[in-house]
N, C-alpha and C positions, 0 to 999 in steps of 0.2 A: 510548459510546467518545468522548471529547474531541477536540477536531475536528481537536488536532493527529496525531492517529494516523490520522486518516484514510489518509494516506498508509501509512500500515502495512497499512490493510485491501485499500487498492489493489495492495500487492504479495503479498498473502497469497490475491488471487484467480486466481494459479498455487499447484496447492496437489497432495499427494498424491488420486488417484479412487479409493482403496480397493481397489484390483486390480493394484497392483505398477508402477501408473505415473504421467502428471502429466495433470492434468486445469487448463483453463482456464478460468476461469468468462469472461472478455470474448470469446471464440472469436466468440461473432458479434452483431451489433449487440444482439439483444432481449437477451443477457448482461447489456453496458453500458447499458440502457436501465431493468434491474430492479436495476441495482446505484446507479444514480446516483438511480433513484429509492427506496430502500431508505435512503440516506444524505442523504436530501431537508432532514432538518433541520441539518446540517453545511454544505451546500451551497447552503440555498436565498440565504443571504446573497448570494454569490459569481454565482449565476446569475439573480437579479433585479435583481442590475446592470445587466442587460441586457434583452431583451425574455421571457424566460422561464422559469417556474417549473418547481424542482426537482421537483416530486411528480407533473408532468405530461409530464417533458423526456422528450424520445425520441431514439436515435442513431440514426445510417446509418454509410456506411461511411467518410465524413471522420471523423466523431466517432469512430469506433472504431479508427482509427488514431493519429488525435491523443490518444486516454488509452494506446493501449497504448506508443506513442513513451514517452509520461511515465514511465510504468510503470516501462518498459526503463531508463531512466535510475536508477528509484528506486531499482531492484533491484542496480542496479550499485554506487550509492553506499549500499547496505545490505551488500553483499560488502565495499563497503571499511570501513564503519563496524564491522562486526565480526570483524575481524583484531588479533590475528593468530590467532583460529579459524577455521576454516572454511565458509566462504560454503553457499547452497542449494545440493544437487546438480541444482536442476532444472535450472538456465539458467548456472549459473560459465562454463562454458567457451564461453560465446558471446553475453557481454555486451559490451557497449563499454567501452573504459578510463574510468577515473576522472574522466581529463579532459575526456572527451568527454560522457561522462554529465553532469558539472557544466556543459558549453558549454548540453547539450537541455536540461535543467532553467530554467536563466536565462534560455535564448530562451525556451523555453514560458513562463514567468512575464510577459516582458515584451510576449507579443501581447498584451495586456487592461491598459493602465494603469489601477487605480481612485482614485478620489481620494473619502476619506471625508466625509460630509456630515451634519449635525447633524438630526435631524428630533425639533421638540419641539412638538407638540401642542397646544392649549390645554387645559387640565384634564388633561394624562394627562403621562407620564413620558417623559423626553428618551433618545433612542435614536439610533446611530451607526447610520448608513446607508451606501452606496457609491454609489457614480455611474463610469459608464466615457462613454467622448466616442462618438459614434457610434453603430452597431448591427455589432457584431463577430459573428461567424459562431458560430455554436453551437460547432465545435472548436475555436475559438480562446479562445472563453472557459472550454468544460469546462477545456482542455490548462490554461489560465493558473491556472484556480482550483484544480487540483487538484498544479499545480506549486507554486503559494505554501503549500499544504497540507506539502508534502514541505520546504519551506525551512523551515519554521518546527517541523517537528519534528526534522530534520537537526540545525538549529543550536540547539535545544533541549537540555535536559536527560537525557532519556530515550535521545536517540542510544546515549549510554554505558553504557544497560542493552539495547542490542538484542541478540539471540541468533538464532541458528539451530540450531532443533531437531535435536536429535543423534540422536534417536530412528532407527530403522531404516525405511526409505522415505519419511520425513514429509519434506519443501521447506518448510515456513514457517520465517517469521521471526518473533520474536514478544519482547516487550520483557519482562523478568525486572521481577516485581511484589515479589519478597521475596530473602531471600539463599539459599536452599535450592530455590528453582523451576532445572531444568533443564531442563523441557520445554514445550512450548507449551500441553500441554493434558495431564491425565491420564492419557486414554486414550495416550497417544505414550509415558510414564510405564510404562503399567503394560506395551505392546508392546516396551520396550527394556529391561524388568524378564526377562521372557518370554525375547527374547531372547538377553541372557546367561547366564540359566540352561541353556539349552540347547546355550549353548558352551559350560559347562562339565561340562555330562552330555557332550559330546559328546569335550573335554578327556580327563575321567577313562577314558574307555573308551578311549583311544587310549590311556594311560598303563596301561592293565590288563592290553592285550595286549602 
């Protein structure tokens, strides 16, 4: 996944459980403890900034407040990025405004200033590195790095292909790869295929009698 989607996989970890309702994968720390390390090569840049590695990071309950705050934001400004259809059923009617979601977004971005730094080796190949001033608090720096993740795909390209799966019970979001993709995934495809056939068995028999 490009690391600018990252932020997509952050909002897609409120997702349909398979049983008629919404399942959260960050619900409790070891959630966001196997997701941040799952995403350890998107992230490790952003989080060895600081004193800690991504494949090792662990959260408690700051941490897991400070990504789900992000989250909230993300989800908010993915309702508005995909209008004028209609936003996830998980969480529409109890996200924050637009404005507000952009206010958490920016502040989270700016707990962690990084400032890029050149590291070029002798014998080996010149590579961008980050540096932040300080030793910032583990949620301050997931929040920042996973906020710049959401900036940079917001103000990207792809914003304009993001979608909300129409399918029946599915809440993700998921960004349209071709011009005939409607769904996020096959199987939502073949559930919303299903679906209307059966409205319309259901249709005809109403018309019969």
């Amino acid at each position: 996944m490009p690391a600018d989607h990252l932020a997509l996989d952050l909002a897609v970890t409120i997702r349909h459980d398979g049983h008629g309702g919404v399942a959260d994968d960050l619900a409790e720390p070891a959630g966001l403890t196997g997701w941040v390390r799952t995403h350890a090569a998107d992230l490790q840049a952003d989080l060895a900034a600081g004193p800690y590695a991504a494949a090792t990071f662990t959260a408690d309950d700051a941490v897991l407040a400070a990504a789900v705050e992000v989250r909230t934001a993300v989800r908010a400004l993915f309702a508005r990025a995909v209008l004028p259809g209609p936003p996830s059923s998980a969480d529409a009617d109890r996200l924050p405004t637009a404005r507000q979601a952009l206010d958490r977004l920016n502040a989270a971005a700016a707990l962690v200033p990084v400032t890029p730094r050149l590291d070029w080796p002798q014998g080996g190949a010149a590579a961008e590195c980050r540096t932040v001033a300080g030793a910032p608090a583990p949620a301050d720096l997931l929040a920042a790095a996973l906020a710049r993740h959401a900036i940079g795909f917001l103000a990207g390209p792809d914003r304009e292909l993001l979608r909300a799966c129409p399918a029946p019970r599915c809440v993700r979001y998921f960004v349209k790869e071709h011009a005939r993709q409607e769904w996020c995934k096959p199987s939502c495809g073949n559930r919303a295929r299903v679906a209307r056939h059966h409205a319309r068995q259901r249709a005809a028999g109403g018309d019969a009698t």
